[in-house]
mmCIF file of the C-alpha atoms, coordinates in Angstrom:
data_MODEL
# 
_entry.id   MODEL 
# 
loop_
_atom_site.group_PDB 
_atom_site.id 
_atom_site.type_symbol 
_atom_site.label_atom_id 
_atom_site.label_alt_id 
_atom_site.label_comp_id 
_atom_site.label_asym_id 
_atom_site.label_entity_id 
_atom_site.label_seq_id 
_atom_site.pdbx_PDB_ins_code 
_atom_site.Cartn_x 
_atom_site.Cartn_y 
_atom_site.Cartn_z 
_atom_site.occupancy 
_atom_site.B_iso_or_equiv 
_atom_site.pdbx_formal_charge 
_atom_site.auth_seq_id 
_atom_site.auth_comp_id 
_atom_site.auth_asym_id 
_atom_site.auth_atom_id 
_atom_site.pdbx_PDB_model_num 
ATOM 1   C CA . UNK A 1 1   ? 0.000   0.000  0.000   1.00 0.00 ? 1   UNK A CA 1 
ATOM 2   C CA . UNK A 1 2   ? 1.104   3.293  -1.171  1.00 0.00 ? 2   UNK A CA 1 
ATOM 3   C CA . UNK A 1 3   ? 0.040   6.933  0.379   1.00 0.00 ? 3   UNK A CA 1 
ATOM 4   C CA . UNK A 1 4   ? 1.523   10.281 0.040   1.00 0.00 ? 4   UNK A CA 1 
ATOM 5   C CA . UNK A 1 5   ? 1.566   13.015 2.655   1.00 0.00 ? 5   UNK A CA 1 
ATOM 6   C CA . UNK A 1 6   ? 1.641   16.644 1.189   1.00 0.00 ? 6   UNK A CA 1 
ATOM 7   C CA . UNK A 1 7   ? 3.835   19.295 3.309   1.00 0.00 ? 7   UNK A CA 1 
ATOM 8   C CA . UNK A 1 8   ? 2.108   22.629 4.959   1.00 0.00 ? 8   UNK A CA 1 
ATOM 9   C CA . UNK A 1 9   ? 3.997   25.386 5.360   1.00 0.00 ? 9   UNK A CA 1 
ATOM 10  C CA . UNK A 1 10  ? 7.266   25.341 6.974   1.00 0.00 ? 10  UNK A CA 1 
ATOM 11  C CA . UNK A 1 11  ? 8.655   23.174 3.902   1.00 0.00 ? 11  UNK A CA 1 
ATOM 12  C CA . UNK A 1 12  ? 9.335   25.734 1.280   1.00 0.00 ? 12  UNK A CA 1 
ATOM 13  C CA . UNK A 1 13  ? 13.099  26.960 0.111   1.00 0.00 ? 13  UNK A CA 1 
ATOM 14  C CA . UNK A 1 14  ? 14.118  29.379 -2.354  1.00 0.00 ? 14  UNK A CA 1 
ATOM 15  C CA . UNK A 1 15  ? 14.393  27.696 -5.860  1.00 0.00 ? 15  UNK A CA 1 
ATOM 16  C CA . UNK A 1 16  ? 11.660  25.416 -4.999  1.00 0.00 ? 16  UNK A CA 1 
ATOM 17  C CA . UNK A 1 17  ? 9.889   23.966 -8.489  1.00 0.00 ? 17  UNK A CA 1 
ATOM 18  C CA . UNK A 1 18  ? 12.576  25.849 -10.655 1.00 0.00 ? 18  UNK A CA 1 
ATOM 19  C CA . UNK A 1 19  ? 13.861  22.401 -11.623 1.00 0.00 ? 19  UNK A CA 1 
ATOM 20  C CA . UNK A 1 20  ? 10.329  21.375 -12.381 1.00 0.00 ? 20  UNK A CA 1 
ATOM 21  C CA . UNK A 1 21  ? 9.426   24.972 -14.624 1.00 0.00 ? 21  UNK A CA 1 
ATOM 22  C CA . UNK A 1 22  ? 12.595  24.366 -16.426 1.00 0.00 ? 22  UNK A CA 1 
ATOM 23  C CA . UNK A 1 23  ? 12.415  20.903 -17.772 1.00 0.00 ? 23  UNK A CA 1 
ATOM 24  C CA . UNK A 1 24  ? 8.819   19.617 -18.033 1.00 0.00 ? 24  UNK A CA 1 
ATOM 25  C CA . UNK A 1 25  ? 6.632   22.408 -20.430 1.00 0.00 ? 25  UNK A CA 1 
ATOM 26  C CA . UNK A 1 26  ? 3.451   21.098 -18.483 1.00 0.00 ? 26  UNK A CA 1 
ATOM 27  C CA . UNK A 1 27  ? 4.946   22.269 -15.283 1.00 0.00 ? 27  UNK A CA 1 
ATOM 28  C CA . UNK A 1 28  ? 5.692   25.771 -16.834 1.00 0.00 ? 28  UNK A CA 1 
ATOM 29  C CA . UNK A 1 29  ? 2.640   25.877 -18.094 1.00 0.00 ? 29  UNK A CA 1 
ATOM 30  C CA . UNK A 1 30  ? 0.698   25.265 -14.640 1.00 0.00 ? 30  UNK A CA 1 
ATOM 31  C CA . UNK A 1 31  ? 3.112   28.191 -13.096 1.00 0.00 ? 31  UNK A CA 1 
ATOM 32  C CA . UNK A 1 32  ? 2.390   30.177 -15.592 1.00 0.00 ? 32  UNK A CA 1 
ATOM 33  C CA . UNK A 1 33  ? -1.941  29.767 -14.919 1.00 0.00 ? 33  UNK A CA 1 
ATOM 34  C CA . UNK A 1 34  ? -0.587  30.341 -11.395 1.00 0.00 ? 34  UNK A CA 1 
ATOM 35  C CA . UNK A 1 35  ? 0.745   33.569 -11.656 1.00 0.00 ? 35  UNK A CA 1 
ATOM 36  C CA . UNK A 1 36  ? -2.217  34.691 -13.721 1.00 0.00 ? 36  UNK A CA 1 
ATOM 37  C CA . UNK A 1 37  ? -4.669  33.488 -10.894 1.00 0.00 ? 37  UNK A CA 1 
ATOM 38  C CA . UNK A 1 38  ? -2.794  35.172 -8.363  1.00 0.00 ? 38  UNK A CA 1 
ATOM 39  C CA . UNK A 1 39  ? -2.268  38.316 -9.828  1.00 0.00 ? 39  UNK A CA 1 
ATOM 40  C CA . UNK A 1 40  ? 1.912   38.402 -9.220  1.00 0.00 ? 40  UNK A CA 1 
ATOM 41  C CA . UNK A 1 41  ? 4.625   36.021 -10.416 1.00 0.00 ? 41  UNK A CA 1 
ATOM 42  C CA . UNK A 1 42  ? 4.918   33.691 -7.329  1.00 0.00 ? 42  UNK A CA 1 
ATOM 43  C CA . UNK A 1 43  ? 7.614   32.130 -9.289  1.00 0.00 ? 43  UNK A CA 1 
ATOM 44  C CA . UNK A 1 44  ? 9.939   35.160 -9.225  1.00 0.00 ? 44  UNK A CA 1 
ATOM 45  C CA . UNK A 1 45  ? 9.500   34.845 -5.873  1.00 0.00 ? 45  UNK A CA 1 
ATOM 46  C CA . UNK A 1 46  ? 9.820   30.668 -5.581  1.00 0.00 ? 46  UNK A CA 1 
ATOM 47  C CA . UNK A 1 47  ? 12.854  30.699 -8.130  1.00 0.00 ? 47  UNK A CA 1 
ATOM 48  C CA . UNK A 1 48  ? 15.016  34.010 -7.381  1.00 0.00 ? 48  UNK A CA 1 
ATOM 49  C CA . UNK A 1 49  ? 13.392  35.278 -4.188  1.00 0.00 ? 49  UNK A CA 1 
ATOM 50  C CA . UNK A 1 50  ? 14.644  36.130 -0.841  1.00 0.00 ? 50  UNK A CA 1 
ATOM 51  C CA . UNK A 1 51  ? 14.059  33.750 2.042   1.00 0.00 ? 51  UNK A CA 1 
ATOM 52  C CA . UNK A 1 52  ? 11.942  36.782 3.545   1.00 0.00 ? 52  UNK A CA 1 
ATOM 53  C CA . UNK A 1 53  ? 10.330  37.000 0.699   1.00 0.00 ? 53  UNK A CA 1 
ATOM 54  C CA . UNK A 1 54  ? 9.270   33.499 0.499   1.00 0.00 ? 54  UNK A CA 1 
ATOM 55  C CA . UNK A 1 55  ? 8.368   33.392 4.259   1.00 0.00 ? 55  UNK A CA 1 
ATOM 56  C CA . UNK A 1 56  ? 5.295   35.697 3.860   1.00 0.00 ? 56  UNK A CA 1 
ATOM 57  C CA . UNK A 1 57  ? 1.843   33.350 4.373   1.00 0.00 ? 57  UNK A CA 1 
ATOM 58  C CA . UNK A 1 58  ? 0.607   35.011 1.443   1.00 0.00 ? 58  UNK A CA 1 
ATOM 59  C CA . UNK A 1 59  ? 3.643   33.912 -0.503  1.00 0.00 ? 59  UNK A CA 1 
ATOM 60  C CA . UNK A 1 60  ? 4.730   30.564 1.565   1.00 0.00 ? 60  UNK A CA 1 
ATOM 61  C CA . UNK A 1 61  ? 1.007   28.799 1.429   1.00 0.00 ? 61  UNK A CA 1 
ATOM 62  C CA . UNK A 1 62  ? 0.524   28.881 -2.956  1.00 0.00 ? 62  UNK A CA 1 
ATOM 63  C CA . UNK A 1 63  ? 4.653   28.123 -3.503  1.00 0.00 ? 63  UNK A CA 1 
ATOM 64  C CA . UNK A 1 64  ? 4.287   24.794 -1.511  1.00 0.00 ? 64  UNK A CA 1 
ATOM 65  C CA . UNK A 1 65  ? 0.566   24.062 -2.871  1.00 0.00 ? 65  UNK A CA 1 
ATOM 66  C CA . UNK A 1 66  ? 2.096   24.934 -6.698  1.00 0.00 ? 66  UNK A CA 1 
ATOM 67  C CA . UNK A 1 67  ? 5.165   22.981 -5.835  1.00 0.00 ? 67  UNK A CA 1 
ATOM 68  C CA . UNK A 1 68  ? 3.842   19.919 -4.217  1.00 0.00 ? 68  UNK A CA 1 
ATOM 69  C CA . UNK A 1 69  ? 0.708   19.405 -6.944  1.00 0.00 ? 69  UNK A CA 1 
ATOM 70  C CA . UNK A 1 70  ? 3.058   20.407 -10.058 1.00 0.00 ? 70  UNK A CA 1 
ATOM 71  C CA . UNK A 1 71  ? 5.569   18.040 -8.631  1.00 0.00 ? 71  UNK A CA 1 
ATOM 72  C CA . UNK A 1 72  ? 2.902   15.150 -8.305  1.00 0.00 ? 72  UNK A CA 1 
ATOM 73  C CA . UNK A 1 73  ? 1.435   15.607 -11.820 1.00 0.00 ? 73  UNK A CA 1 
ATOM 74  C CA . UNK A 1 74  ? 4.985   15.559 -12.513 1.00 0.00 ? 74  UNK A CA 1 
ATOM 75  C CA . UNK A 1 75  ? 5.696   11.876 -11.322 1.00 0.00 ? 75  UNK A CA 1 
ATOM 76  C CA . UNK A 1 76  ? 2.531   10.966 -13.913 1.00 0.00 ? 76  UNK A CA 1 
ATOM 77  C CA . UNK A 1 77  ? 2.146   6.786  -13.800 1.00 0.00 ? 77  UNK A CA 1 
ATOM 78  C CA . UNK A 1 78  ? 4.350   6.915  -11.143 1.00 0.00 ? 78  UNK A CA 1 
ATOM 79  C CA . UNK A 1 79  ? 2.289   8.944  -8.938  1.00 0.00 ? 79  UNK A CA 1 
ATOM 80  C CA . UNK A 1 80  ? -0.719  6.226  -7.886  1.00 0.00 ? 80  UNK A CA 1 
ATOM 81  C CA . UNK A 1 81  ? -1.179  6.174  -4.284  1.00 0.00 ? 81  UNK A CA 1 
ATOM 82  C CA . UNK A 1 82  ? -3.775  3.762  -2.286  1.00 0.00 ? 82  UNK A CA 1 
ATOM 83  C CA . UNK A 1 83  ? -4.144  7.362  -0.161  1.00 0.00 ? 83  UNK A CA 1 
ATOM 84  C CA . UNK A 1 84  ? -3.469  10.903 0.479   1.00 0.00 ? 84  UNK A CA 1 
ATOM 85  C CA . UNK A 1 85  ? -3.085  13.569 3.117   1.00 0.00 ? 85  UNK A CA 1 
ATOM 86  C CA . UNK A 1 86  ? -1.804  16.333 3.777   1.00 0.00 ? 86  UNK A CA 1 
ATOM 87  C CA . UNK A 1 87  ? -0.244  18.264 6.815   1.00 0.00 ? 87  UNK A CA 1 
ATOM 88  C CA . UNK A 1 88  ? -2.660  21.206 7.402   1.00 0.00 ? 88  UNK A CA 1 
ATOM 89  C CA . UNK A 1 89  ? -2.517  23.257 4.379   1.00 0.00 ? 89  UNK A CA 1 
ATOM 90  C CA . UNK A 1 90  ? -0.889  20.112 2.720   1.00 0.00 ? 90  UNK A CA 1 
ATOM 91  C CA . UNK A 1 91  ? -4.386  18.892 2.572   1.00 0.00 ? 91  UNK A CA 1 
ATOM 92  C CA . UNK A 1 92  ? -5.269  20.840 -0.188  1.00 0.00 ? 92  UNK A CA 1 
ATOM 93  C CA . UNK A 1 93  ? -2.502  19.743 -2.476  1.00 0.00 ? 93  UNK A CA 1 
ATOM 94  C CA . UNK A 1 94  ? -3.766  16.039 -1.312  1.00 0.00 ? 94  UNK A CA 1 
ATOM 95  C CA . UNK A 1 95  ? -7.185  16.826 -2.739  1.00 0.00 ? 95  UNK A CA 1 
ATOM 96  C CA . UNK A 1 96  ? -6.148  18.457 -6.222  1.00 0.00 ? 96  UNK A CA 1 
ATOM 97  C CA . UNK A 1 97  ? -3.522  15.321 -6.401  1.00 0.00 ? 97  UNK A CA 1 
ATOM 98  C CA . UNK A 1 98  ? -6.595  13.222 -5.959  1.00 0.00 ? 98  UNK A CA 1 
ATOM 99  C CA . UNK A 1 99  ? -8.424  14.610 -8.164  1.00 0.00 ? 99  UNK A CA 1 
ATOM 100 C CA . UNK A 1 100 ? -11.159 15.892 -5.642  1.00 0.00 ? 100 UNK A CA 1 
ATOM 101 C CA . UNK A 1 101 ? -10.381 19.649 -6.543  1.00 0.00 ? 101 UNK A CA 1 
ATOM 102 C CA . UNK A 1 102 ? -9.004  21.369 -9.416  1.00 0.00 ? 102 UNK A CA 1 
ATOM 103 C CA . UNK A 1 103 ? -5.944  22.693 -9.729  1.00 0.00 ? 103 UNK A CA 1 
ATOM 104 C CA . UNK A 1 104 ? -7.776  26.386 -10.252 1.00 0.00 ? 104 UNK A CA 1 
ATOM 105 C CA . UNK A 1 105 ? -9.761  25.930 -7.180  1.00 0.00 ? 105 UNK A CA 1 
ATOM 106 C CA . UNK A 1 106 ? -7.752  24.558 -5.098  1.00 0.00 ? 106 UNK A CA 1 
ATOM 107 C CA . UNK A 1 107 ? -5.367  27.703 -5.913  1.00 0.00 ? 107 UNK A CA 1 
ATOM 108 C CA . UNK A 1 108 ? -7.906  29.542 -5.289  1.00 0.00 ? 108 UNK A CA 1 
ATOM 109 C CA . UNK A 1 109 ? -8.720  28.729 -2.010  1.00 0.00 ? 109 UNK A CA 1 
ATOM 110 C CA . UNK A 1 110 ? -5.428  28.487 -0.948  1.00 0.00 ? 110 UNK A CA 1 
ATOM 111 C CA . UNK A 1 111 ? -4.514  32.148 -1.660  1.00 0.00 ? 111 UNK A CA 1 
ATOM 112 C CA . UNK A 1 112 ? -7.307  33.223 0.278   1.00 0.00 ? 112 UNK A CA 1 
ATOM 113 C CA . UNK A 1 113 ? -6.712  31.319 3.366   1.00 0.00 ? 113 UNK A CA 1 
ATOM 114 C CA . UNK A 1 114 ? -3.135  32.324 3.166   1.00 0.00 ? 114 UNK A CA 1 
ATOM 115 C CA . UNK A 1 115 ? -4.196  36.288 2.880   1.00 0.00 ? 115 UNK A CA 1 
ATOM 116 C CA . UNK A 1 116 ? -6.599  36.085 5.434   1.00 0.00 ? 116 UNK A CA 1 
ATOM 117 C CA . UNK A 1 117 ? -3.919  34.385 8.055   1.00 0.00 ? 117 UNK A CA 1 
ATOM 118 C CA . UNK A 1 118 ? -1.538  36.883 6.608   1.00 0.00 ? 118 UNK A CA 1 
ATOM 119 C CA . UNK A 1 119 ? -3.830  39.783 7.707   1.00 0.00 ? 119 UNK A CA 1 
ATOM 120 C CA . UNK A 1 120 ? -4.499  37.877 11.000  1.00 0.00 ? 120 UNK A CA 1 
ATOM 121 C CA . UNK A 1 121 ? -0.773  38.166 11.771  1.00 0.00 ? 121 UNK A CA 1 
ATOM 122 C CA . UNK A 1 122 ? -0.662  42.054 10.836  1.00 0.00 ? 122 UNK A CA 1 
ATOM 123 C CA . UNK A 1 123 ? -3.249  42.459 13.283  1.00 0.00 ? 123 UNK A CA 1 
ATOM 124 C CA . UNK A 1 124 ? -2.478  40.334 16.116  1.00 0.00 ? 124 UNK A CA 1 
ATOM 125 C CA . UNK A 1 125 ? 1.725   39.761 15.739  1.00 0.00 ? 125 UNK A CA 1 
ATOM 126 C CA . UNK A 1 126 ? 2.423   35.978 16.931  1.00 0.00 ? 126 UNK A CA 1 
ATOM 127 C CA . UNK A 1 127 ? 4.903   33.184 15.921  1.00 0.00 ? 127 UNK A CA 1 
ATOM 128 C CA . UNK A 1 128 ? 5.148   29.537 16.134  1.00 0.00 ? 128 UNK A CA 1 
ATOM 129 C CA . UNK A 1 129 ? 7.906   27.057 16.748  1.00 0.00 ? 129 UNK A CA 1 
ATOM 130 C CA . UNK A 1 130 ? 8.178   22.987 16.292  1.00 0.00 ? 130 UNK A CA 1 
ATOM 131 C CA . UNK A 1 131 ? 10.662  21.497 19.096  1.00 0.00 ? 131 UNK A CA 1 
ATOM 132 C CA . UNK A 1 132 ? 11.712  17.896 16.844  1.00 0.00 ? 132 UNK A CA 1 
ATOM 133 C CA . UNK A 1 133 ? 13.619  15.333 18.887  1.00 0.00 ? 133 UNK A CA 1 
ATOM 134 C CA . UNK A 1 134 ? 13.783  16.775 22.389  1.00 0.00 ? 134 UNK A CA 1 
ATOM 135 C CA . UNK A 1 135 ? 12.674  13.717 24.967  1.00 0.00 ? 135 UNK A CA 1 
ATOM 136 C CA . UNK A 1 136 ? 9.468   14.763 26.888  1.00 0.00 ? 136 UNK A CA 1 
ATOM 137 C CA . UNK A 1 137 ? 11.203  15.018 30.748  1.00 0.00 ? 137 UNK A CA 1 
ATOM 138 C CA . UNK A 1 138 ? 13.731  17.292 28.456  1.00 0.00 ? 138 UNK A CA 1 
ATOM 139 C CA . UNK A 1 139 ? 10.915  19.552 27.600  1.00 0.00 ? 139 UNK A CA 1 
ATOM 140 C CA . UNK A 1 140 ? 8.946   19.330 30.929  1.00 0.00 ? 140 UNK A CA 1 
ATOM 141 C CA . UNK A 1 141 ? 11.789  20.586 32.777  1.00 0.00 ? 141 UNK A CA 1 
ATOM 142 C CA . UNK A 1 142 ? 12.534  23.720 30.281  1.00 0.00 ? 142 UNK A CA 1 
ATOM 143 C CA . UNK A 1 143 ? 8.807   24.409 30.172  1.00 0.00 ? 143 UNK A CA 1 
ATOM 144 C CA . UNK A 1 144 ? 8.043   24.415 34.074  1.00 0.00 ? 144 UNK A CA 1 
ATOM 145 C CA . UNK A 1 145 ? 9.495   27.688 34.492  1.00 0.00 ? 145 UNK A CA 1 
ATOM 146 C CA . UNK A 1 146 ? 7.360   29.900 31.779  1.00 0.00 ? 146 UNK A CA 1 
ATOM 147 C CA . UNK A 1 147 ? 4.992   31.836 33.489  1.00 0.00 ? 147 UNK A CA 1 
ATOM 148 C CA . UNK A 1 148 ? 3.173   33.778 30.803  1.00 0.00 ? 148 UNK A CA 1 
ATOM 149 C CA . UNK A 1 149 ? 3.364   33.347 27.317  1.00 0.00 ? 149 UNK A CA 1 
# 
């Protein structure tokens, strides 16, 4: 059994999908409908970019949607999984891969729930962070002494 799990954001890097625009036409084509739906050239920004650039939610969310669907349509016969998901906004690019969305729309939506948590940061500043690999008494012990947060 075969399933592929599609990133969210956190997974992009400048130059992400250049390989793919370069060398397959049908992936330069789908970038190209891309930057007509969203109104800028997200690949300028995905190919050339600056890491800040690339970090904005309203920038970060379509480059690893574009990326991870071209990608799959990319991998044609090779691509048949028994399932998909995706890791929070990896789930759209698991229901365009599957065929449950189209490309268009699933752009679509993407950009807008990537603008609207882009405005929710303006408003209301706030970061996240992952902690990967610590053991849990590791944790416990640096987290008993925050008080506010």
């Amino acid at each position: 059994m075969k399933a592929y799990v599609f990133p969210g954001q956190g997974a992009q890097f400048v130059g992400m999908g250049k390989d793919l625009y370069e060398n397959f036409s049908a992936a330069k084509d789908l970038f190209e409908k891309a930057n007509k739906i969203l109104g800028f050239k997200i690949t300028e920004i995905m190919f050339d970019g600056t890491d800040e650039d690339l970090r904005q939610t309203k920038v970060t969310q379509p480059a690893i949607f574009l990326h991870s669907v071209i990608l799959s349509r990319m991998l044609k016969g090779s691509f048949r999984p028994d399932m998909v998901a995706g890791h929070s906004l990896g789930e759209f690019s698991a229901l365009v891969a599957n065929k449950c969305l189209s490309f268009e729309d699933g752009l679509k939506l993407v950009s807008k729930r990537a603008m609207a948590m882009q405005k929710a940061c303006e408003l209301e500043p706030s970061t996240m962070a992952a902690i990967i690999g610590m053991e849990d008494d590791k944790l416990e012990h640096v987290l008993k002494d925050i008080t506010e947060v």
